[in-house]
C-alpha positions as CSV (number, residue, x, y, z in Angstrom):
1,X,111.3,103.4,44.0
2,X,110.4,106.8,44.8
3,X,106.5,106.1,45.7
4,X,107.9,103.0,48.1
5,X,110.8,105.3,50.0
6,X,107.5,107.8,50.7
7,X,105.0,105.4,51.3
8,X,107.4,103.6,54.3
9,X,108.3,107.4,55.2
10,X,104.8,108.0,55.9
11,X,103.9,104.9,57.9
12,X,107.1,105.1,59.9
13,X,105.5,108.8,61.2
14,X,104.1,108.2,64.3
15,X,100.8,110.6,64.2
16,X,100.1,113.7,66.3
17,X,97.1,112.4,68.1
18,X,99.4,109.8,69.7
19,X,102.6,111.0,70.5
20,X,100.8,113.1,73.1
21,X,99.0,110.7,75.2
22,X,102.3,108.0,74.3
23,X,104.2,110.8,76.2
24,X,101.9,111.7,79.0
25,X,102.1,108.0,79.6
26,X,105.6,107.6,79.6
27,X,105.7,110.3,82.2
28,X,103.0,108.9,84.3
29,X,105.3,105.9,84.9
30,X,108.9,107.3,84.8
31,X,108.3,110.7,86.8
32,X,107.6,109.4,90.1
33,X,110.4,106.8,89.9
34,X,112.8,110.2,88.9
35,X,111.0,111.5,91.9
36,X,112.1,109.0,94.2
37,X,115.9,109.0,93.3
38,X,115.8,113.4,93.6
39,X,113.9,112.4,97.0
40,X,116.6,110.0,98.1
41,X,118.8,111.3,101.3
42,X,122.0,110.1,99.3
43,X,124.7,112.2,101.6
44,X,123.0,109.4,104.8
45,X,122.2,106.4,102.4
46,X,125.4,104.3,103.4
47,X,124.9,105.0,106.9
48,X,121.1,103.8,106.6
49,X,121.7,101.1,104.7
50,X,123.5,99.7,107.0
51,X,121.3,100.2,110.1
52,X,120.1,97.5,112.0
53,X,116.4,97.3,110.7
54,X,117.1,98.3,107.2
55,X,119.5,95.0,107.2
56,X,116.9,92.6,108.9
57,X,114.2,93.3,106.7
58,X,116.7,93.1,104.0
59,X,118.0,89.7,104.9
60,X,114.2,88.2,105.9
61,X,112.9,89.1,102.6
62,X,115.9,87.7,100.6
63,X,115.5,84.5,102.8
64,X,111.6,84.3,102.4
65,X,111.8,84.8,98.4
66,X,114.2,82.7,97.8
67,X,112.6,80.1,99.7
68,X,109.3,81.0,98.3
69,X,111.2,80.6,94.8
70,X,112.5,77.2,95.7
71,X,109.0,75.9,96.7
72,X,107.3,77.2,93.5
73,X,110.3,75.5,91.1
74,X,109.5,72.2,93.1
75,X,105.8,72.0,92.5
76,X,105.4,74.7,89.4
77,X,107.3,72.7,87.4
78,X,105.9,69.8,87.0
79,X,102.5,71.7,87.1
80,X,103.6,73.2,84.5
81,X,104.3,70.0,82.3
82,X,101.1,68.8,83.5
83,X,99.3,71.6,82.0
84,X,101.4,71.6,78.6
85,X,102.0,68.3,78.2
86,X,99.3,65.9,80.0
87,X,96.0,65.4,78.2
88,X,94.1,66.2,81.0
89,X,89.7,66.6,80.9
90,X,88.9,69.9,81.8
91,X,92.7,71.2,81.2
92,X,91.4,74.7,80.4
93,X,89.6,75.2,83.9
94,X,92.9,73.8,85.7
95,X,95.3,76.5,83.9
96,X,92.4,79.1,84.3
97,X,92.8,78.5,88.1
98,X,96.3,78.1,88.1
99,X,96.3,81.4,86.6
100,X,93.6,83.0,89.5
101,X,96.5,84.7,91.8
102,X,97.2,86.6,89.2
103,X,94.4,89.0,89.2
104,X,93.2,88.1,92.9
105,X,94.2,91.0,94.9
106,X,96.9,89.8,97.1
107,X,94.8,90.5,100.9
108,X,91.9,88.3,99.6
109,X,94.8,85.3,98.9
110,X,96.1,85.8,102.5
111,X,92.4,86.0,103.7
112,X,92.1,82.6,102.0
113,X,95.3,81.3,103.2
114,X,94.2,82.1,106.9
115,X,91.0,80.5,106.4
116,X,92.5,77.2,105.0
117,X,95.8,76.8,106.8
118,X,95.1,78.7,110.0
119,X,94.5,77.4,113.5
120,X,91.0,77.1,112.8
121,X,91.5,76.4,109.3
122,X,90.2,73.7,107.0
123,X,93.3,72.3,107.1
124,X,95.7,74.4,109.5
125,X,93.6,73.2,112.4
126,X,94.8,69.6,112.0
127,X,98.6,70.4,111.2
128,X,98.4,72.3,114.7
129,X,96.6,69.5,116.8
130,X,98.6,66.5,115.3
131,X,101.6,68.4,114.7
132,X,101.9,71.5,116.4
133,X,102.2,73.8,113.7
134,X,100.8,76.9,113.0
135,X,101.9,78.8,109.7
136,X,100.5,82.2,110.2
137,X,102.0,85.4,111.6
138,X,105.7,82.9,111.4
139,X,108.3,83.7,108.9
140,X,107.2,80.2,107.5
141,X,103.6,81.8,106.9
142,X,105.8,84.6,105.0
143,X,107.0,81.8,102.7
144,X,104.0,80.0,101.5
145,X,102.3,83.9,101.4
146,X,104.8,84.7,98.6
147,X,104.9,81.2,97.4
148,X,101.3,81.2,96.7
149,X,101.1,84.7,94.7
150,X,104.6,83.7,93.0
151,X,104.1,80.5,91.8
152,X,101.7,81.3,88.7
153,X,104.9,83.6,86.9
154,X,107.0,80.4,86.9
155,X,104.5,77.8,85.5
156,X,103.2,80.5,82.9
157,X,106.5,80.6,81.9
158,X,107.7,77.2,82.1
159,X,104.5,76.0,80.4
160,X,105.3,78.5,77.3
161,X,108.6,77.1,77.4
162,X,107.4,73.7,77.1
163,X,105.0,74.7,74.3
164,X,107.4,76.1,71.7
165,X,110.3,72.7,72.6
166,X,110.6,70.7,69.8
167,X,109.4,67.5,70.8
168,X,111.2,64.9,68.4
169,X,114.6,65.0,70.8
170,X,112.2,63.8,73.7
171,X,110.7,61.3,71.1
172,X,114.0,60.0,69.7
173,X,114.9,59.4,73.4
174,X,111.7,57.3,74.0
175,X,112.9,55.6,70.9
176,X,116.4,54.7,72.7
177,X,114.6,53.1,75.2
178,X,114.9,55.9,77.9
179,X,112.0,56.4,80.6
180,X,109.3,59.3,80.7
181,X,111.5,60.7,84.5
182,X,114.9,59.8,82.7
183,X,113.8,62.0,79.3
184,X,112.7,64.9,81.3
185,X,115.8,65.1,83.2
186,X,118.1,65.1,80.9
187,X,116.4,66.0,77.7
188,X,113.0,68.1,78.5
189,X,114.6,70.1,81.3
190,X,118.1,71.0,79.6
191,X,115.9,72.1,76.7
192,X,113.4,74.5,78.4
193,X,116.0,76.1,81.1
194,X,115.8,79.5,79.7
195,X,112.1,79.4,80.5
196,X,112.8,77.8,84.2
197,X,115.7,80.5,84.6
198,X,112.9,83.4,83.2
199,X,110.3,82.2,85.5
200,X,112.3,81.8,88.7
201,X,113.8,85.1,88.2
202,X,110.2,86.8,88.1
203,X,109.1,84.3,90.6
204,X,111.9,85.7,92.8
205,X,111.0,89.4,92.1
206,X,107.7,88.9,92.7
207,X,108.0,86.6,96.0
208,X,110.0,89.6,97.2
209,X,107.5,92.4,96.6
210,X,104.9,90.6,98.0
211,X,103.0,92.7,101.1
212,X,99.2,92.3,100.9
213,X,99.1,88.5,101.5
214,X,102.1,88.8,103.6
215,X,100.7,90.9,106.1
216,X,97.3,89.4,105.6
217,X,98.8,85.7,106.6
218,X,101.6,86.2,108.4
219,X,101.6,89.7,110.0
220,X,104.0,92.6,110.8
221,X,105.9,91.0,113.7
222,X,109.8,92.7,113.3
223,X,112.7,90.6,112.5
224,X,110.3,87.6,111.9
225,X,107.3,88.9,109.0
226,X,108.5,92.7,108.6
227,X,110.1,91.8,105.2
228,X,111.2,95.0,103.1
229,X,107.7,96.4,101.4
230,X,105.9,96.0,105.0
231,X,109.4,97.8,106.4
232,X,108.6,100.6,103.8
233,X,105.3,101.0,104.7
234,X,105.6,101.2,108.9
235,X,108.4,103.8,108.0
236,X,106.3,106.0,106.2
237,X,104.5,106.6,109.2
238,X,107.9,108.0,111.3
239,X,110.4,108.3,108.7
240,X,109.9,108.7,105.4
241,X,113.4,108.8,104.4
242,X,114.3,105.2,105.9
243,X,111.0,104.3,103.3
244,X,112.7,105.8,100.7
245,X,116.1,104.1,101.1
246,X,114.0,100.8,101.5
247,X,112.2,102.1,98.5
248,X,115.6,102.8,96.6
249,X,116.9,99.2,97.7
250,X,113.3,97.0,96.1
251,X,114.0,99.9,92.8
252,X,117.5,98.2,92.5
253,X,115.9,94.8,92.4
254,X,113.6,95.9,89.8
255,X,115.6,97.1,87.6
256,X,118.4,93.9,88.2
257,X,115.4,91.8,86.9
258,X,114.4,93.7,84.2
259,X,118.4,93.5,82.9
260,X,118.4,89.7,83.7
261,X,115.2,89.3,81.6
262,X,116.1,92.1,78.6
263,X,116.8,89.2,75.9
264,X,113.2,87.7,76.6
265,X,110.7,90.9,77.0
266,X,112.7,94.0,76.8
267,X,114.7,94.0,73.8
268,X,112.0,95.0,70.7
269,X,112.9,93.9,67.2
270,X,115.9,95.6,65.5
C-alpha cells in the first residue's frame, strides 16, 4: 500500500525541467492580455464605447458574423453529413480541402476570393454583367470573406458530431418507414445539436475576428467593411486608446465563447 501511495506520489510530481518552460509559456500568452486590461483608459471607456464609430463597427461586425454564421450552418451542414456520412470516392481529398482555410493565411483566401468572384473574376464577372452585382469592397463581400474562413470550424465540428451518434435511432426510423430528409430532421439533427451549437458558436467567433480576407476582398470603407479588428487597426495609427477599447470589446467576445464552450474543450478531467 505504502510502495503504490509513493509510486503515484512520484508520477503526480511534475519535473523541474518543465515547470519552467510550462510557466514561461503561460506568461507568454496571459501577460500581454493582463497588459491590455492595465492599458485600458477605464475612467473614458463608457464614454468611448458609446461613440459613434466604436458603435458602427460594432454593429457591422455583429451583422456580418452572424450572417456569415447563418450562411456556413446552411451549407456546412450538410457538407458535413456528406463528409461523415456519404460514401463518397476520394472522401479524404474532399475533407482535406474542406479543411484548407484553416491553415491558408487569411489575405491569400481574399486574394482568391477577388480573383474568383470579382468584377473580372472567373465567376464575379458574370454575376456583374447579367446581374449587376459585384461582391467586393460591399458589406456583402464582408460576409462571404468571413463565411469562407468560418465555415471549416462548423463542419469539423458537426462532422465529429455525426461520427460519435449512435446510428441505430436513425436506423430504427428507416425501419418505421420514415424518409432519409424526414430522419435527419427530426432524428439526426436533434441528436447532434450540441455539435451544431459548438460549431456555430466558434463559427461566429471566428467570422467576427476575421480581418485579413476581409480587407483583402472587401476593403476598409467606414460604416460599410470597417468591421471591429479593421477598426482596431486604423486606430492604432491615431489613437491607440480607441484600439484598445475595441481591443477590450473583441477580448470580451473571447472569453464569452470560451465560457459557452467550457463543457466541450475547457473543462479537463476531474
Amino acid at each position: 500500500m505504502r510502495t503504490a501511495t509513493r509510486r503515484r506520489a512520484v508520477l503526480g510530481r511534475p519535473p523541474v525541467a518543465l515547470i519552467l518552460p510550462a510557466v514561461c509559456g503561460l506568461a507568454f500568452l496571459v501577460v500581454p492580455l493582463v497588459g491590455l486590461l492595465l492599458r485600458a483608459p477605464w475612467s473614458t471607456l463608457p464614454e468611448r464605447l458609446a461613440s459613434a464609430e466604436v458603435g458602427q463597427a460594432l454593429r457591422l461586425s455583429l451583422v456580418c458574423a452572424t450572417s456569415a454564421t447563418v450562411i456556413c450552418l446552411v451549407l456546412g451542414i450538410p457538407l458535413a453529413w456528406l463528409l461523415a456520412r456519404a460514401d463518397l470516392p476520394g472522401r479524404s481529398l474532399l475533407r482535406a480541402l474542406v479543411t484548407v482555410p484553416l491553415v491558408l493565411p487569411p489575405v491569400v483566401g481574399g486574394v482568391a476570393l477577388l480573383l474568383v468572384l470579382g468584377r473580372r473574376g472567373l465567376i464575379g464577372r458574370y454575376m456583374y454583367e447579367w446581374f449587376g452585382v459585384s461582391l467586393p469592397f460591399t458589406t456583402a463581400g464582408v460576409i462571404v470573406a468571413e463565411a469562407f474562413v468560418a465555415m471549416p470550424f462548423l463542419v469539423i465540428s458537426v462532422e465529429g458530431a455525426l461520427r460519435a451518434a449512435d446510428q441505430r435511432f436513425e436506423e430504427a426510423a428507416a425501419t418505421l418507414g420514415a424518409s432519409r430528409w424526414y430522419t435527419f430532421r427530426r432524428v439526426t439533427l436533434p441528436s447532434i445539436l450540441p455539435g451544431v451549437v459548438a460549431g456555430g458558436v466558434l463559427c461566429w467567433a471566428r467570422a467576427l475576428g476575421e480581418f485579413g480576407a476581409t480587407i483583402t476582398f472587401a476593403g476598409n470603407f467606414p460604416g460599410r467593411t470597417t468591421t471591429m479588428p479593421l477598426a482596431v487597426y486604423l486606430a492604432l495609427e491615431s489613437d491607440p486608446e480607441a484600439a484598445i477599447v475595441l481591443s477590450l470589446v473583441l477580448l470580451a467576445v473571447s472569453v464569452l465563447v470560451l465560457v459557452a464552450l467550457r463543457e466541450r474543450w475547457i473543462r479537463g478531467p476531474v
